[in-house]
Structures are given as structure tokens and as C-alpha cells.
C-alpha positions in Angstrom: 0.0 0.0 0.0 2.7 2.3 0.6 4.4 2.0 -2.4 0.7 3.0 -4.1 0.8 6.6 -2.5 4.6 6.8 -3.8 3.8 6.2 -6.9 0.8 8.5 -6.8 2.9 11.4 -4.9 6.0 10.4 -7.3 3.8 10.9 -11.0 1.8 14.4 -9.2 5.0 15.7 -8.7 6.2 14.8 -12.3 3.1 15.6 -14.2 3.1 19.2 -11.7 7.1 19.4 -12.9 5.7 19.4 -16.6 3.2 21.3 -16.1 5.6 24.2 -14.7 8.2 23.5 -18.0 5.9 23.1 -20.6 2.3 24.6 -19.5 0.5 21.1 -20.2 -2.7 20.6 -18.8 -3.7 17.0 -17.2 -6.7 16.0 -16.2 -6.9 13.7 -12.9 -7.6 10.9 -14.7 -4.4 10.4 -16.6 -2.7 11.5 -13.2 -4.7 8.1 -11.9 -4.1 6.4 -15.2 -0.2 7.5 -15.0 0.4 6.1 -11.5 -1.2 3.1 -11.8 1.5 2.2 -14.7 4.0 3.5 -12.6 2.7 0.9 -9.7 2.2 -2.3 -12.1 6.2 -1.4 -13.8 7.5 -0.5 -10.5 5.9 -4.1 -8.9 7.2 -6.6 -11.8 11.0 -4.6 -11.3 10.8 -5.8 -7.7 9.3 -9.8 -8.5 12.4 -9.2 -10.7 15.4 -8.4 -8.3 13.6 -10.8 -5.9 13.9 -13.7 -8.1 17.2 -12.7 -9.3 18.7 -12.6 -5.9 17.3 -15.9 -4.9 19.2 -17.7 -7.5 
């Protein structure tokens, strides 16, 4: 669960960071849409270096 707000405070801050550089508007539901991605890439990384360091 923790790694869930992370990844929803990590993408805010990102999509916020490109909205400063490049004036980009974003609705919420690609911020949603965005973080989830983030969440599912982020989780088969881990499964990865876990299985990795088992062997």
C-alpha cells in the first residue's frame, strides 16, 4: 500500500514538474491512469530483483 501513494505522490510531482516547464494541462484521470502504470512497472521490477537474488 505504501508504495501506491509513492507512486501517486511520485507521478503528481512529475506531471506538476511538466506542467511548470511546458504549461500542459492533465486532467486527474491520466494522473490516476499514469500512476497506476508506474505501480504495475514498479511491482514486476521488484518480482524481478527478488527472483534474481534468490538464485
Amino acid at each position: 500500500m505504501k508504495k501506491v501513494i509513492i507512486s501517486i505522490i511520485g507521478s503528481a510531482i512529475l506531471i506538476e514538474f511538466l506542467h511548470l516547464i511546458y504549461g500542459i494541462k492533465i486532467s486527474p484521470f491520466f494522473v490516476l491512469l499514469f500512476s497506476l502504470i508506474i505501480f504495475i512497472f514498479w511491482n514486476i521490477l521488484n518480482n524481478y530483483n527478488n527472483r534474481s537474488k534468490k538464485s
